[in-house]
N, C-alpha and C positions, 0 to 999 in steps of 0.2 A: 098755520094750523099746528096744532099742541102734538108732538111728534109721542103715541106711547112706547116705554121702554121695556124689556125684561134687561135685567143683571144679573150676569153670572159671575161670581164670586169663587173664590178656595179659601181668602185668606182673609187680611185684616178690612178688606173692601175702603181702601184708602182714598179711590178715585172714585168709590159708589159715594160716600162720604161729600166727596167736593161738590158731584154732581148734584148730590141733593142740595147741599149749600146752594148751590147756582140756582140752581129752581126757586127755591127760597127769596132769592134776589131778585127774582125774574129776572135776571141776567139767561137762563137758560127754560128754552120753550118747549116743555117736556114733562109727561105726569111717568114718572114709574110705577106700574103696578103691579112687577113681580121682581124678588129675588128669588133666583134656582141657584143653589151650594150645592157640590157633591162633598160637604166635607159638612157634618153635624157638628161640628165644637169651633167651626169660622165666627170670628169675630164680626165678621159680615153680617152675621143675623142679628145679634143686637142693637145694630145701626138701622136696621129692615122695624125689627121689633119696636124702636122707639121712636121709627116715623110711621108707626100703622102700615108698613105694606107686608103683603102678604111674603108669605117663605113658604119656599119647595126643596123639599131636601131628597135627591137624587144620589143615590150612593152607587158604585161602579160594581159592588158583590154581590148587588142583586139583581145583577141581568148576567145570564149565560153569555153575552158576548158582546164585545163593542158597538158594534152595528143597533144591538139591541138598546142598549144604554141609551144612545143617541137620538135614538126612535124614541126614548121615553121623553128624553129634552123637548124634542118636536112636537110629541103633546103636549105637553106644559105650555110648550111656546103656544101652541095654537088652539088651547082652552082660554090665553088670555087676551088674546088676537092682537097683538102687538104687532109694531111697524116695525121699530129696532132693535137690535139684539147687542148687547154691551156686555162687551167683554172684561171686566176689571178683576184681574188679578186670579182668571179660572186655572188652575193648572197641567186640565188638559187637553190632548189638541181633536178640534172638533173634526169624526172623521167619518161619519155617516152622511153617505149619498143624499137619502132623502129630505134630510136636513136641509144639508147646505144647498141641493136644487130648491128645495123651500123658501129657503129665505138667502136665499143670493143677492147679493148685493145690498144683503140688511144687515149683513154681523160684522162688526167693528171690533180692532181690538187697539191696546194701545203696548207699542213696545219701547223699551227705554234705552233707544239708541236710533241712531240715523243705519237705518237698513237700506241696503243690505248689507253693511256694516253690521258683524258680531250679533247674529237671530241667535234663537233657542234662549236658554238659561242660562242663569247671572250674567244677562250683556251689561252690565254697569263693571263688576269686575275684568268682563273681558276686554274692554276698553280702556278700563285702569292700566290691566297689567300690561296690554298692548303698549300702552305709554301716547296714547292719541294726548292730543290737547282738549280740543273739541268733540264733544258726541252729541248725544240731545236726546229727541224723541220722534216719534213716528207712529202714528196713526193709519190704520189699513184695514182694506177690507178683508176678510176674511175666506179663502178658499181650500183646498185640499190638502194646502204646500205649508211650508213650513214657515213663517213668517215673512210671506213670497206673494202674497195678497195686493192686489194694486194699491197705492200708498194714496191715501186725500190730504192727509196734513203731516209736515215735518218740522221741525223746531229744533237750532242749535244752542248748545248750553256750553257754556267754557268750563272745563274741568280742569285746566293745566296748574290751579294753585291748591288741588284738594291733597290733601295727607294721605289719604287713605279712600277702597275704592266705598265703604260707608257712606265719605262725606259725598264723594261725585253722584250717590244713592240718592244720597237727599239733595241735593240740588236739583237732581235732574227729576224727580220727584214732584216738588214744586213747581215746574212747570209740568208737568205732565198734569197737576189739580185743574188748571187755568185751560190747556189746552182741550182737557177730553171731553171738557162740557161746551165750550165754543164748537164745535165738529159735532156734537151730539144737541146743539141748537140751529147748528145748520139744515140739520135736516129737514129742523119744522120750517123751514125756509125755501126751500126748495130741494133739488135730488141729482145725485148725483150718478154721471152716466161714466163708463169704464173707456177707456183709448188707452187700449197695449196694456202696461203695469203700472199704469197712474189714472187718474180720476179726475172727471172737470165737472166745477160746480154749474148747473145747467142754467135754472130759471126761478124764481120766484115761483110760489103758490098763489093763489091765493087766497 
């Protein structure tokens, strides 16, 4: 069953990009029918623009308060009655109650390191500078906590010959294109149920 998507975007929507490639491919079983930006000048809209989906532009200065903000997503979310909610590259962290008991266990996001190794911002540099060899990426579900969401997919990437933590950016980048859309075709495949802080693929659809 053809799983639908919204994508929330900040930035250059680099993994909204891949995702759509995969759809493209039918490699990935999934029709997007909304991007939501809280950021009007995201490079992400003109990827949304030049495959016909719709754009919602959500900005955080026109709600009195966070909670409010979030409650606008919610509608968005659920004027387009989407199954999943895809997290690429939003930069910030979803913190409204009603949301997340809404779609629990449907927001994904994808972070660029094997967590709980180095959460938050620039985990590629803090991996570099840590001096790890190895980091990767990680795919999770999304809760109140800070990159602390039960985990569905992990993936490790060698960084121990990069120069610079840039290069370890892009490597680990590249798989992250590969991975977010395999995890985001799983879904139209079956569903996934939560045990503790990780996640097991259940069953086929059909």
């Amino acid at each position: 069953m053809t799983v639908s998507v919204a994508v929330l975007a900040s930035g250059r929507g680099s993994n909204f990009k891949a995702i759509l490639d995969e759809i493209a491919a039918k490699r990935c079983d999934a029709s997007v029918k909304v991007l939501i930006t809280n950021n009007p000048s995201a490079p992400a809209i003109d990827i949304a623009r030049a495959n016909k989906i719709p754009i919602e532009i959500i900005e955080r200065k026109d709600f009195k308060t966070r909670d409010a903000f979030d409650d606008g997503i919610k509608k968005l979310l659920d004027r387009y009655s989407v199954d999943l909610v895809v997290l690429a590259g939003y930069m910030l962290i979803l913190k409204g109650q009603s949301l997340l008991a809404a779609y629990q266990n449907r927001i994904i996001n994808i972070h660029p390191a094997l967590l709980p190794a180095f959460p938050g911002v620039d985990a590629q540099r803090q991996a570099f500078d840590y001096g790890v060899k190895v980091s990767g990426v990680t795919i999770h579900l999304v809760d109140a906590s800070l990159d602390a969401g039960p985990i569905i997919h992990q993936e490790a990437v060698d960084i121990s010959d990069c120069k610079d933590a840039h290069e370890a950016s892009e490597r680990i980048l590249k798989v992250e294109h590969k991975a977010y859309a395999k995890v985001v075709d799983s879904f139209s495949k079956g569903r996934y149920i939560v045990e503790g802080r990780r996640t097991r693929f259940l069953k086929s659809r059909g």
